[in-house]
N, C-alpha and C positions, 0 to 999 in steps of 0.2 A: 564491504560488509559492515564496519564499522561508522558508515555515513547518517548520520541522522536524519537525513533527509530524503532519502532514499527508500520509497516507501514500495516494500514488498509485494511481487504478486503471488497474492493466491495459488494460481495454476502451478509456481513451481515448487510448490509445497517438498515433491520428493527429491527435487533437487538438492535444495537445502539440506535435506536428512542425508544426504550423500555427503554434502559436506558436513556436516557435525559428526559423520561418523570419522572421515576423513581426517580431522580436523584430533578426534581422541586419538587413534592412531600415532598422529603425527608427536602427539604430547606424550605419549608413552614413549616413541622411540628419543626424543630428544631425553628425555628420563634418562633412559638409559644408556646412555650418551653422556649424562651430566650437562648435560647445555641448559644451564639456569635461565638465562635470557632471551632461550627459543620457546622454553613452556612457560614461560609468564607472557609473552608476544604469544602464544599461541591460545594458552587461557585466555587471552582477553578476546580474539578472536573469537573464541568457542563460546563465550558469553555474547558476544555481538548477533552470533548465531543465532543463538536460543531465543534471544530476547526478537529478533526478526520475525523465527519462527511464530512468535508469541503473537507477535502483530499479523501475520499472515492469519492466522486462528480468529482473530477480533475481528480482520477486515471481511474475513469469508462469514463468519457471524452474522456481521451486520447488513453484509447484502443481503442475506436468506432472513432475516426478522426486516428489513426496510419492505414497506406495503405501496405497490403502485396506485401512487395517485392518477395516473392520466392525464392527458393534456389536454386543460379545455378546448372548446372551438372557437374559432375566432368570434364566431356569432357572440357566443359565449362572454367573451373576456372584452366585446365591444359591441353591445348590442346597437350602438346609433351611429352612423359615419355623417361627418360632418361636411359639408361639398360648399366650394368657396360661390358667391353669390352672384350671378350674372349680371345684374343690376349694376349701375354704376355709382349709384349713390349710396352703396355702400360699402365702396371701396377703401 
């Protein structure tokens, strides 16, 4: 969760919400607990979360605002093919 490099899909948008919900739970009960060192490890989690989530949000954004260009055709992208010369003089 915590990987910065680890770059969110989209699709498990409600997964994630599973864990964040997960995740306060977890922080309430160590509260209650007194386990100081389970709810700062667990906060920092629940922020790695959020901030994931955040990024799921941005990446699902920008698929849906990115506009398909299409893909030229070869004609297109090469209108002249260049064929080696049968000639020998000029090899």
């Amino acid at each position: 969760m915590r990987c910065p490099l680890l770059r969110p899909d989209p699709a498990e948008k409600l997964r994630l919400a599973e864990i964040i919900l997960n995740l306060a739970v977890r922080i309430e009960e160590a509260q209650d607990r007194g386990q100081l060192g389970e709810v700062e490890g667990r906060k920092a989690d629940l922020a790695a979360a959020k901030d994931k989530l955040a990024q799921m949000d941005y990446i699902a954004a920008s698929r849906r605002a990115t506009a398909d260009l299409g893909m030229p055709a070869f004609a297109q992208a090469a209108p002249q093919t260049i064929t080696a010369s049968s000639n020998p003089d000029h090899a």
